[in-house]
C-alpha positions in Angstrom: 11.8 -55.5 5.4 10.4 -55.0 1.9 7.1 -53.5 3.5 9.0 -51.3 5.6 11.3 -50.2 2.7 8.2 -49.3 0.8 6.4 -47.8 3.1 9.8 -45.2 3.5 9.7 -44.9 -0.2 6.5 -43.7 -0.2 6.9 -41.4 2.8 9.6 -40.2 0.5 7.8 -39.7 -2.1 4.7 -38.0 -0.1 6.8 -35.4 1.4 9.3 -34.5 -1.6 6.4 -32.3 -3.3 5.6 -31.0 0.3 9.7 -29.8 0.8 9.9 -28.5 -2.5 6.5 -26.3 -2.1 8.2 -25.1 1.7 11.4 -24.5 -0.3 9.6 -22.1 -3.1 7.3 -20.5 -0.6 11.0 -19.8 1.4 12.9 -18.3 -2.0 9.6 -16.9 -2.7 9.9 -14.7 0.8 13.3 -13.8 0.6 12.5 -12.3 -3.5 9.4 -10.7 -3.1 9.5 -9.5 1.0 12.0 -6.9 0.4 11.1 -3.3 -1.5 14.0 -2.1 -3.7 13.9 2.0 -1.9 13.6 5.1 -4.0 15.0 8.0 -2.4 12.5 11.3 -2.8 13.2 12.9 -6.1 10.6 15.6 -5.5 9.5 17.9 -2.6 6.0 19.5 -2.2 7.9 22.5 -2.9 8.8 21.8 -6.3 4.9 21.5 -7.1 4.1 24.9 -5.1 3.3 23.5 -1.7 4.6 25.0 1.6 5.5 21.9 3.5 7.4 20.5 6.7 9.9 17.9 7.2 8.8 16.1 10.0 8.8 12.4 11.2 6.4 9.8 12.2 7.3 7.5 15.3 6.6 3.8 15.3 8.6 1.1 16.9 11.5 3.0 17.7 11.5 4.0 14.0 11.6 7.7 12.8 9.5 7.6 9.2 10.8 10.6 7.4 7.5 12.6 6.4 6.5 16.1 5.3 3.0 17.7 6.5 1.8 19.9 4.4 -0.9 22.6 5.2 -3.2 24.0 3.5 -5.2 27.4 3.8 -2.5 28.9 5.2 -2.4 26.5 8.5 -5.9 27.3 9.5 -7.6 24.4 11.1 -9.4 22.2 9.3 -9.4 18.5 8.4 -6.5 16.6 7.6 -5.4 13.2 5.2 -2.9 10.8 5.7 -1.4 9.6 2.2 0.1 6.2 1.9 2.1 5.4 -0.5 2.1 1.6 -2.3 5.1 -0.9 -2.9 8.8 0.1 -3.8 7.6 4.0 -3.7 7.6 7.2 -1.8 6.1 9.9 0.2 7.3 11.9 -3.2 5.0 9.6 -5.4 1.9 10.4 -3.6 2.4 14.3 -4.3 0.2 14.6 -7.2 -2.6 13.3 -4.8 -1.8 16.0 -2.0 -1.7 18.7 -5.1 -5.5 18.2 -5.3 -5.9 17.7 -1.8 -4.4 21.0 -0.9 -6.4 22.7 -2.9 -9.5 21.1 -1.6 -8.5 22.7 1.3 -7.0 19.5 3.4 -3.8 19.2 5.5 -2.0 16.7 4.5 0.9 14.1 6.0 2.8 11.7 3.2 5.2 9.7 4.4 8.1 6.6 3.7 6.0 3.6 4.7 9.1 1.4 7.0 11.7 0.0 4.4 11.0 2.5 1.8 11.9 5.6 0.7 14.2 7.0 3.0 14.3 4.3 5.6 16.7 1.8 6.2 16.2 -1.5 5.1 14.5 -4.1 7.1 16.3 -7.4 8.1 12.4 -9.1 8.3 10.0 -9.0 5.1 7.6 -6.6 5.0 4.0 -6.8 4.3 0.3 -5.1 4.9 0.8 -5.6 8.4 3.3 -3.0 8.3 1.6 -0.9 6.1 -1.2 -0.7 8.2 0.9 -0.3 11.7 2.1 2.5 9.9 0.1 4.2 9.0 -2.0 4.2 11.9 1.5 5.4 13.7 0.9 8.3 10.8 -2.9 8.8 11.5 -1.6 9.6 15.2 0.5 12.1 14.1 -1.7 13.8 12.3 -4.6 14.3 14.3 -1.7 15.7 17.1 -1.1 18.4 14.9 -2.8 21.6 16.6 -3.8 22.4 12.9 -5.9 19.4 12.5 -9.7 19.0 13.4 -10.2 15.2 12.3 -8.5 12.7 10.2 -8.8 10.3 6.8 -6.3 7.9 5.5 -5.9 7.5 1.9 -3.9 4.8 0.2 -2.8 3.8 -3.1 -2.5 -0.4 -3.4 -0.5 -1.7 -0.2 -1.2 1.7 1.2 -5.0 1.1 0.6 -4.3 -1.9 2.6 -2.6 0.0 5.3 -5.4 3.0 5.3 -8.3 0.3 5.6 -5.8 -1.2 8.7 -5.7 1.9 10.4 -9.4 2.4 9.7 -10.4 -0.4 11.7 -7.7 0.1 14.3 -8.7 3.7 15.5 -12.6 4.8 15.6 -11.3 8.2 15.2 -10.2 7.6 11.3 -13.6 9.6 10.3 -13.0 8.5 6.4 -11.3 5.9 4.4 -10.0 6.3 0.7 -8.5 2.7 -0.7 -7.7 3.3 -4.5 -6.4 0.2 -6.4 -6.2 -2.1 -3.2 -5.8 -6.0 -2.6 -8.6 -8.2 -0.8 -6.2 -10.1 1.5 -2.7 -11.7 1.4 -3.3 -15.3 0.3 -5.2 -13.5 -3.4 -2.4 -11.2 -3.4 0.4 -14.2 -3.6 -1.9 -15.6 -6.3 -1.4 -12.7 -8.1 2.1 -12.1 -7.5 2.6 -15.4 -9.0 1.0 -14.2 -12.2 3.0 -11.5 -12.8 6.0 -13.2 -12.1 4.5 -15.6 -14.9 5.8 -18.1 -12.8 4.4 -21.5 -14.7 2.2 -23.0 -12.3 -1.6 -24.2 -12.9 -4.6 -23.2 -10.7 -4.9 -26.6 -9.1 -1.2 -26.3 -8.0 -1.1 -22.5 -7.4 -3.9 -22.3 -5.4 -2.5 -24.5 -2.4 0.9 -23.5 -2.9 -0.2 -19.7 -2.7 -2.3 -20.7 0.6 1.6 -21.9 2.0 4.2 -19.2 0.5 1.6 -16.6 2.3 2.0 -18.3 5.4 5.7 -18.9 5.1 5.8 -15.2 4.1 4.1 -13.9 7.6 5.9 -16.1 10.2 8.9 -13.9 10.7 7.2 -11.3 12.0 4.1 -13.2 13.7 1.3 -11.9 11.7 -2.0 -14.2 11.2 -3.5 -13.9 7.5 -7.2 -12.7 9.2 -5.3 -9.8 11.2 -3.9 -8.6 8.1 -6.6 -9.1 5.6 -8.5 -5.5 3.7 -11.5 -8.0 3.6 -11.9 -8.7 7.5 -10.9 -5.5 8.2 -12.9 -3.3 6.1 -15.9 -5.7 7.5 -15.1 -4.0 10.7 -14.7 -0.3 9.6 -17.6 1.5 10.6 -16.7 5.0 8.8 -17.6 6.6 5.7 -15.2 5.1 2.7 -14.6 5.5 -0.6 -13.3 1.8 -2.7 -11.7 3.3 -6.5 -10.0 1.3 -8.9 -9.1 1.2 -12.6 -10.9 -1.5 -15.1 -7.8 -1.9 -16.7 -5.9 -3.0 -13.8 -3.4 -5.3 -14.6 -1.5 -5.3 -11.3 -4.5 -5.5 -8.9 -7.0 -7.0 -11.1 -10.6 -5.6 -10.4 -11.9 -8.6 -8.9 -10.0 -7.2 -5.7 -12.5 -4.0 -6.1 -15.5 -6.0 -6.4 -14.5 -8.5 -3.1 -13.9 -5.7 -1.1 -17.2 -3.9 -2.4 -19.2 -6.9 -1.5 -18.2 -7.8 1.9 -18.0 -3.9 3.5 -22.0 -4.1 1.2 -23.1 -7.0 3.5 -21.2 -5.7 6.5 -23.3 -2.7 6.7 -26.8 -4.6 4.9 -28.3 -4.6 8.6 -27.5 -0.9 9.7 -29.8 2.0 8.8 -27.7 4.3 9.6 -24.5 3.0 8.4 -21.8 5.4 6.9 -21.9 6.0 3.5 -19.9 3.8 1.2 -19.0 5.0 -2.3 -17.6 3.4 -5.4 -15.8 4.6 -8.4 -14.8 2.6 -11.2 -12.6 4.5 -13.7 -13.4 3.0 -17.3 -10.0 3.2 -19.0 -8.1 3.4 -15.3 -5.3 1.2 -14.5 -3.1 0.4 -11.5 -1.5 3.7 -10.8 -2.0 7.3 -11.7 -5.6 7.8 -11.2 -5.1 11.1 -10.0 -5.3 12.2 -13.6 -8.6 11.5 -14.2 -11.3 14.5 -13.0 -13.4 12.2 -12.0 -11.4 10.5 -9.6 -10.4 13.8 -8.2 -13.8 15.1 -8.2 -14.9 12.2 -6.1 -12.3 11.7 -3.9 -12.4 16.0 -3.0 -16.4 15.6 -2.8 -16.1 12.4 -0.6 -13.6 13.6 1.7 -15.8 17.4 2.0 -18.6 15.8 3.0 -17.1 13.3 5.5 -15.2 15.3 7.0 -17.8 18.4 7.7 -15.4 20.6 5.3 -13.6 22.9 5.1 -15.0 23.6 1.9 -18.8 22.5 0.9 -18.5 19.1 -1.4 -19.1 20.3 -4.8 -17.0 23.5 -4.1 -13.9 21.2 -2.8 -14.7 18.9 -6.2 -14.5 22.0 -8.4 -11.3 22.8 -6.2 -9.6 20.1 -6.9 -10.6 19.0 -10.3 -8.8 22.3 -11.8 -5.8 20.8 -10.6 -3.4 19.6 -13.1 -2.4 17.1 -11.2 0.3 14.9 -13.6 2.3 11.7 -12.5 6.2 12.3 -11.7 8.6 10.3 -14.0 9.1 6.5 -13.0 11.9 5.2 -11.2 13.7 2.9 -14.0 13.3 -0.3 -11.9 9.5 -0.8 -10.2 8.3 -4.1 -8.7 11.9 -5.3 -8.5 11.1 -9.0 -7.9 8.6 -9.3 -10.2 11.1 -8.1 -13.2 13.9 -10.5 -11.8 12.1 -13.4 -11.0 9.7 -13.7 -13.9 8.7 -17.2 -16.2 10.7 -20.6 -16.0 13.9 -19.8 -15.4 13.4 -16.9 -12.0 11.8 -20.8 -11.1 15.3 -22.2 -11.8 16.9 -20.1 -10.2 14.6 -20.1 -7.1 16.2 -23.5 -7.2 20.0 -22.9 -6.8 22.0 -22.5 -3.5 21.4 -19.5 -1.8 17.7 -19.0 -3.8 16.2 -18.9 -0.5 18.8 -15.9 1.1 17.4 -12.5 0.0 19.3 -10.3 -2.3 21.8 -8.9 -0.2 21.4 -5.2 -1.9 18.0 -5.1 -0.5 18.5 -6.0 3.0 21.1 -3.8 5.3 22.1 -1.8 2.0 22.2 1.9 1.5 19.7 3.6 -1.3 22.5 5.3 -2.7 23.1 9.4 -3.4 20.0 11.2 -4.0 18.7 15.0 -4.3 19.4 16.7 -0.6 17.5 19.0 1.2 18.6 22.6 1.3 18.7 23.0 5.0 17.4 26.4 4.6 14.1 26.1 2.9 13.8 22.3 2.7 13.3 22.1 -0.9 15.5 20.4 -3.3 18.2 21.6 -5.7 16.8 22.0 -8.8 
């Protein structure tokens, strides 16, 4: 009897790290699966653009978008623009400023969750993003105004563009500014800036668990999801940018992806072109203001695209473009500022730590600026 005791004490004792872990990686999925929304404050009209309201179908979802052309709806090559985490179709408007005058259609949109949207009763993650924006690709090349296609995105929109990338050979280009390598480094870095107290040898397996806890409600696989394995697979021209002061996406991410789409390609002589810009002084977001990232991005885009303006004239284009970030939303990466350090652990903890915030999931986003039915832009 005492052997058998023992042996059930140490079972105990074997598996009590193992529930705790599975209990985190739960609270964990419930805090961080779930975008706090930000209704548009802006419209392309506020910034000059003509624009229309228009929607993008996916799993019996309507994603509110606006397409905006350019050259006075001549044909021509368009760009899907994909927004990152807890934002908006509004926030990638500085980026379709530039664009436009490059001489590209655009389509920005609420990525599912966001924005606009309802909220979703299942966490989201890049799989979404991606599926997405590939729904958004397809609405864009259907446009009669639109002779081929890119997808730009900006951090979990760079994971959704390079998604889409290798879900549809007709994506001709890629753009990925400030995007993660795959899920399970992304959950390592959540964790640090959460400053959530753990140390490598401890956050490295429990990050490998929480991601996969994080995924099972909606049945993705880490490998189907993953910027590495799928920009490995991308066969079109693309264009990796990132800021060497990222604090958010640390530059590491950059250099992963850089390496493996690199060796990908190694073999093939006639592989597209793949082009890098580091911004010395850039951090996670608003890289938009920097010429050079404009310049490269315009010039990229031109010459993968076949137009519609030669490269260095669409660089010039868009590098006289002002382009300035909007104001903040007072709250960003909402689980990260209310789960932070030793005590969001605690609390992670109590009853109910692993049930997510209830004004996230099912809740309204609350009054914002409506459109003026007429002319579709917003009351000043």
């Amino acid at each position: 009897m005492r052997i058998v005791r023992r042996a059930g004490l140490a079972a105990a004792l074997t598996a009590a790290p193992f529930g705790l872990a599975y209990r985190f990686a739960l609270a964990y999925r419930a805090r961080a699966g779930y975008p706090r929304r930000q209704l548009p404050q802006v419209t392309p009209a506020d910034l000059g653009m003509p624009f229309e309201t228009t929607a993008v179908e996916v799993d019996d979802l309507a994603l509110p978008a606006w397409f905006i052309p350019a050259r006075d709806g001549a044909s021509g090559p368009g760009v899907v623009l994909v927004h990152g985490w807890e934002s908006g179709r509004d926030r990638t408007l500085p980026m379709a400023q530039f664009l436009h005058a490059a001489g590209f259609h655009c389509i920005t949109f609420d990525v599912r969750g966001h924005g606009a949207n309802p909220a979703e009763s299942l966490p989201i993650s890049g799989g979404e993003f991606g599926r997405d924006a590939l729904a958004a690709f397809e609405t864009l090349v259907a446009r009669p105004e639109v002779t081929v296609g890119a997808v730009s995105g900006h951090s979990m929109g760079a994971i959704g563009a390079i998604l889409a990338g290798a879900a549809d050979p007709r994506v001709a280009a890629v753009v990925a500014t400030s995007g993660p390598a795959d899920p399970y480094r992304l959950t390592r870095q959540t964790f640090r800036l959460a400053r959530l107290p753990f140390p490598d040898p401890l956050a490295y397996p429990l990050a490998w668990l929480t991601t996969r806890v994080y995924l099972r409600p909606r049945g993705h696989r880490i490998d189907t999801i993953s910027s590495v394995r799928a920009i490995a697979a991308y066969r079109g021209p693309i264009l990796l940018a990132h800021g060497d002061l990222d604090a958010v996406i640390p530059v590491g991410h950059f250099d992963r992806l850089r390496a493996t789409v690199s060796a990908a390609r190694a073999a093939d002589v006639d592989a597209a072109p793949v082009e890098e810009l580091l911004i010395a002084g850039g951090h996670h977001s608003w890289l938009y203001e920097f010429e050079s990232y404009r310049r490269t991005v315009a010039r990229f885009l031109a010459a993968a695209l076949g137009g519609p303006y030669r490269p260095d004239e669409a660089a010039d284009r868009a590098a006289a473009v002002p382009a300035a970030r909007l104001p903040d939303p007072e709250d960003t990466f909402h689980a990260v500022t209310t789960s932070g350090g030793a005590r969001g652990l605690a609390r992670m903890a109590l009853p109910g730590g692993t049930r997510p915030d209830p004004d996230l999931v099912g809740s309204d986003p609350g009054p914002g600026p409506q459109a003026d039915p007429a002319t579709g832009g917003t009351p000043r």
